[in-house]
N, C-alpha and C positions, 0 to 999 in steps of 0.2 A: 522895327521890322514887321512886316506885314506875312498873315499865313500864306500867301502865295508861294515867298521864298522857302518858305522850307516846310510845306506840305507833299505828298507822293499825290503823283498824277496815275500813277498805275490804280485804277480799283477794282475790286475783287468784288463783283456784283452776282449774284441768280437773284431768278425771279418769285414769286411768290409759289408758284407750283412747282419749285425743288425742295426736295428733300434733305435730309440732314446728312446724309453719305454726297448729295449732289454739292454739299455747301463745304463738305469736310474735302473733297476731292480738289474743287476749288481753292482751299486754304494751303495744301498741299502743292497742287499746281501753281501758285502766285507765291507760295513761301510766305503764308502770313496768319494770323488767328485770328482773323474776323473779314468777314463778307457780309456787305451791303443789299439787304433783300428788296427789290424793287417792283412796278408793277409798270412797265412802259419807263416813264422818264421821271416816275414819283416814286420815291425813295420812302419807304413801306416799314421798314425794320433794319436789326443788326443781329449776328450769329456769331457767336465768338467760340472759338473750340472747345472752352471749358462749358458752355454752353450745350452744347453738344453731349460731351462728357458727363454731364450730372445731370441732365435733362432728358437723355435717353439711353446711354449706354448703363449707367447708374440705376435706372429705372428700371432695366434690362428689356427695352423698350427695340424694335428690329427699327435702325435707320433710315431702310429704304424704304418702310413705311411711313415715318414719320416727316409731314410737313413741316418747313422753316415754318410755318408764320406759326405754329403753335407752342415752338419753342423760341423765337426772336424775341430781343426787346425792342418793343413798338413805341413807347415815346421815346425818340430821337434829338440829341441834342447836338446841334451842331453848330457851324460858325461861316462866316464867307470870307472869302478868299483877301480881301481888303482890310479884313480886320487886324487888329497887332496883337503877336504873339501873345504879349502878359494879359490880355483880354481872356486869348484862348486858355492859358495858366489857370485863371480865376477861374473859368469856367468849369474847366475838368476839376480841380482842386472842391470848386461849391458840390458839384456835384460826385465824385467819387469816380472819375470815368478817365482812363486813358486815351482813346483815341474819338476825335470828331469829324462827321462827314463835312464838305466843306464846299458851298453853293458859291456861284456867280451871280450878279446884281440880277439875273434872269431866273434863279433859283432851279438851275439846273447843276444837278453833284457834278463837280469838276475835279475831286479828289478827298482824300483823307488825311488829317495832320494829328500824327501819334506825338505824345508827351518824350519818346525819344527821337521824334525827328526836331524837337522844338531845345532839347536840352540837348542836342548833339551839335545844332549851331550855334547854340549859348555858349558851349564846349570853345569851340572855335574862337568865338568872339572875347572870352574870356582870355586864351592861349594868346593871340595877337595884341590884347592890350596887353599883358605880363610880358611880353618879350618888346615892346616897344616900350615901358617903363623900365625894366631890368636896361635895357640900351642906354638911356640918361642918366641912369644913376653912375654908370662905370667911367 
């Protein structure tokens, strides 16, 4: 199975001139813990809420002053869209990371593929072979 199938095409992007309330607002609005910080159509860094949280609020640091790109993680690991999942597995696993941004053979972000959008159709795929095994045995 390739990350295509079961990556989210919704992305939670600001720019490199938003701030940590503009990215926190964003995470909120999209329902999600991390937003993709860009410059044009080059994908610049990552802002995860905990990010957020222990990088400025922790700091007691005011949000609406504080730029993303001083609290983002700027090298980026991500994968493209063709690739197979257990690829993307190794990747997050070598690295320590749950979710990766997720380019087209043009290297333009076309989505993000989290560790449970990948185990939730493993989920799936798991569920369908046990009920069609369980069918033969009876």
């Amino acid at each position: 199975m390739r990350i295509k199938d079961v990556m989210s095409n919704e992305i939670a992007c600001v720019d490199t001139k938003s701030t940590a309330v503009d990215a926190a607002r964003k995470m909120r609005d999209q329902n999600t813990g991390t937003v993709i910080v860009v410059d044009g159509n080059d994908v610049k860094g990552l802002v995860t809420d905990r990010q957020i949280a222990v990088k400025t609020v922790a700091d007691m640091k005011d949000p609406k002053s504080v730029p993303v790109k001083d609290i983002m993680t700027k090298n980026i690991i991500g994968c493209r869209e063709n690739d197979d999942i257990f690829d993307a597995l190794k990747t997050m696993g070598q690295n320590k990371i749950r979710r990766l941004p997720v380019v087209d053979d043009n290297a333009q972000l076309v989505g993000v593929v989290s560790l449970s959008d990948i185990a939730r159709e493993m989920r799936t795929g798991m569920d369908s072979m046990f009920d069609e095994i369980t069918k033969t045995v009876r």
